[in-house]
C-alpha positions in Angstrom: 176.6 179.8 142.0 180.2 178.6 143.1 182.1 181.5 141.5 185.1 179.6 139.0 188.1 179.2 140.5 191.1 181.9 138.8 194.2 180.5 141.3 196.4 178.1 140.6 198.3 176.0 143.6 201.8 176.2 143.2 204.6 173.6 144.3 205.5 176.5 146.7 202.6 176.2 147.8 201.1 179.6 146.6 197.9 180.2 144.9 198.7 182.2 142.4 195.3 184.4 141.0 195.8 184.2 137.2 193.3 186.7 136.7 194.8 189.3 139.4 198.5 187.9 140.0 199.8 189.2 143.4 204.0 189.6 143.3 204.3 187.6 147.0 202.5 185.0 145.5 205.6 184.9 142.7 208.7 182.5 143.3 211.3 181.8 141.3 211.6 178.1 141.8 208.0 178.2 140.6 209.3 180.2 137.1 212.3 178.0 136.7 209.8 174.3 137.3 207.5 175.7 135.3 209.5 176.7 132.5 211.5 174.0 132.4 209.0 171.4 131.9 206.8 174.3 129.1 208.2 173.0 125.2 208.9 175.6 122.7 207.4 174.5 119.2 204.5 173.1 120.7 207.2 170.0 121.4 207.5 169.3 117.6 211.5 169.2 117.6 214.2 167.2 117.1 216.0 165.5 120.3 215.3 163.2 123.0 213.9 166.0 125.2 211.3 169.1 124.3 212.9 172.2 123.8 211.7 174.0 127.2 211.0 177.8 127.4 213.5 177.9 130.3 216.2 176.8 127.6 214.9 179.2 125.3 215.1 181.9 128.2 218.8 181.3 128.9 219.3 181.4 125.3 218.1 184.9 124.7 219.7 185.9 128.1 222.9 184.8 126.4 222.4 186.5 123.4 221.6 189.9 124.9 225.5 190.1 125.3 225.5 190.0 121.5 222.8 192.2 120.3 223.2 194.6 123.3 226.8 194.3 124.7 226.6 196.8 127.5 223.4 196.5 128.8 222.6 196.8 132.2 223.0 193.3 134.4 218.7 194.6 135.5 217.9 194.3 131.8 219.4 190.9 131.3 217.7 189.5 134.3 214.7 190.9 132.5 215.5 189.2 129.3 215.9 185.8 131.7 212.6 186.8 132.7 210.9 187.9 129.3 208.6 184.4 128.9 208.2 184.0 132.7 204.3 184.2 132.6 204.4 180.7 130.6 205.7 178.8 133.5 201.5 178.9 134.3 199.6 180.0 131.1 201.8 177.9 128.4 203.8 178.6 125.3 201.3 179.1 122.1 203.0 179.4 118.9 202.5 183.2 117.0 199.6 182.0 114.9 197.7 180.8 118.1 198.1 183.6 119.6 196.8 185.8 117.0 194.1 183.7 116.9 193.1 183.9 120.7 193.0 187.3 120.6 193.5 190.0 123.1 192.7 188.2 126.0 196.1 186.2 126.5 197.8 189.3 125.6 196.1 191.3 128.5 196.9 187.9 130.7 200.5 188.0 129.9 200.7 191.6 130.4 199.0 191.0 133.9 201.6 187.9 135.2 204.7 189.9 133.3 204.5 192.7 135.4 203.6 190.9 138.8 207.0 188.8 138.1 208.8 192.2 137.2 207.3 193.9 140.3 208.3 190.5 142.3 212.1 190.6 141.7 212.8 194.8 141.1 212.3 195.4 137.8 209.7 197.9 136.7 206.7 196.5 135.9 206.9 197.9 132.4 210.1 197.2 130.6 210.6 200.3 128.7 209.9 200.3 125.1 214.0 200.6 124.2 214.7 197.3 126.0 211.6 195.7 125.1 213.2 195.9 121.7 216.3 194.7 122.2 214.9 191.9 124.3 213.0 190.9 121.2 215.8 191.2 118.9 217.4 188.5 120.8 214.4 186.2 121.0 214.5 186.5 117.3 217.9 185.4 116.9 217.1 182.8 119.2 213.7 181.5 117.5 215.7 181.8 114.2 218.8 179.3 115.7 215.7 177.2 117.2 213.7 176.8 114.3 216.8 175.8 111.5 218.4 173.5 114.2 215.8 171.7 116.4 212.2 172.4 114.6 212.7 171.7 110.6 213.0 175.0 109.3 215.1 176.1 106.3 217.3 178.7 106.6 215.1 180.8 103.7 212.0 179.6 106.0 213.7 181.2 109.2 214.9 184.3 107.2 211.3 185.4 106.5 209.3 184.1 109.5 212.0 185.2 112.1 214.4 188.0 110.3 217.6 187.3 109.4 220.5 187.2 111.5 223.0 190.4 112.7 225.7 191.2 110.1 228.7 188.6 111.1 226.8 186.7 113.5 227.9 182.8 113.2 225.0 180.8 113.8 227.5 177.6 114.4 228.8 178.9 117.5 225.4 177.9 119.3 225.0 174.9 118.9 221.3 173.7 120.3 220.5 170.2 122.4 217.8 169.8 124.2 218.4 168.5 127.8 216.4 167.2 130.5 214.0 169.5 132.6 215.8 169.2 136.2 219.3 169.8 134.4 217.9 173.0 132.6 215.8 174.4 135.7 219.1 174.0 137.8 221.0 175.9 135.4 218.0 178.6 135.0 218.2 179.0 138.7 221.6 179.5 138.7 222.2 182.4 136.2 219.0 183.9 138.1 220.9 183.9 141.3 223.7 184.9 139.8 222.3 187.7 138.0 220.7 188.7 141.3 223.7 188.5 143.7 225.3 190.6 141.1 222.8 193.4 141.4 223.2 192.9 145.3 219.7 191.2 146.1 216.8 189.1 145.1 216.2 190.9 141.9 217.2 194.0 140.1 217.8 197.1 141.9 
């Protein structure tokens, strides 16, 4: 039997084993394509355009300086980088995902740590950043879901936590934009983060 095929081809032009990821087989134009064109909320938001995880990623980047204001430049690049296995298995909403099961959690797992291991981050974000990293996808799913996706305020407050003490949720003001605008942009803070930490990726 013709064993089924686990690789996807990439506009690189890598194939890119799902099942066994390979770091050289990781580029970040990939990510950024990917990303850009992957809509948060399963695309059910407000807006001319979806709502792209690579938007989403630049949001929680951005909001690392709020919940985490002097954390290291390698752990922001890994809060660029914290949905970066959806640029080729998707964006599920939570309930989805519980319903799936283990199985896209071990896939994520696999394809987070190849992109970490690609650009010089540990394959394993420790458990203290991990947290704050999801603090600030919080905050950001919270601004998401009252501005672009139809949520209430009380909705947001129990599905996503409330906000940080004195955080003003009108300074962020959400629009969705069109992929190639957002991809530039989520190339640029990448290379940006990454000339700051004087290479390709975190050192």
């Amino acid at each position: 039997m013709t064993p089924t095929r686990a690789w996807q081809r990439m506009l690189s032009g890598r194939r890119l084993d799902l099942l066994n990821p390979a770091p050289l087989d990781i580029e970040i134009e990939d990510i950024a394509h990917g990303l850009s064109f992957v809509a948060r909320w399963n695309g059910q938001t407000r807006g001319e355009f979806p709502y792209s995880v690579a938007e989403h990623s630049l949001l929680v980047e951005e909001l690392m300086e709020l919940v985490a204001p002097k954390l290291s430049l390698r752990w922001r690049l890994a809060a660029l980088l914290h949905d970066a296995p959806e640029y080729v298995i998707g964006d599920m909403i939570s309930p989805v995902k519980a319903a799936v099961g283990p199985d896209y959690k071990a896939m994520d797992a696999r394809l987070a740590a190849a992109v970490h291991l690609r650009f010089g981050l540990p394959a394993e974000v420790p458990a203290s950043i991990k947290a704050r990293i999801k603090r600030a996808d919080r905050v950001s799913a919270w601004l998401e879901a009252t501005q672009i996706a139809g949520f209430s305020e009380a909705e947001a407050n129990r599905f996503f936590s409330r906000l940080p003490p004195g955080f003003d949720p009108t300074t962020y003001r959400l629009n969705p934009r069109p992929p190639m605008e957002v991809k530039r942009d989520f190339l640029a803070r990448f290379h940006a983060l990454s000339a700051a930490l004087g290479g390709t990726g975190a050192r």
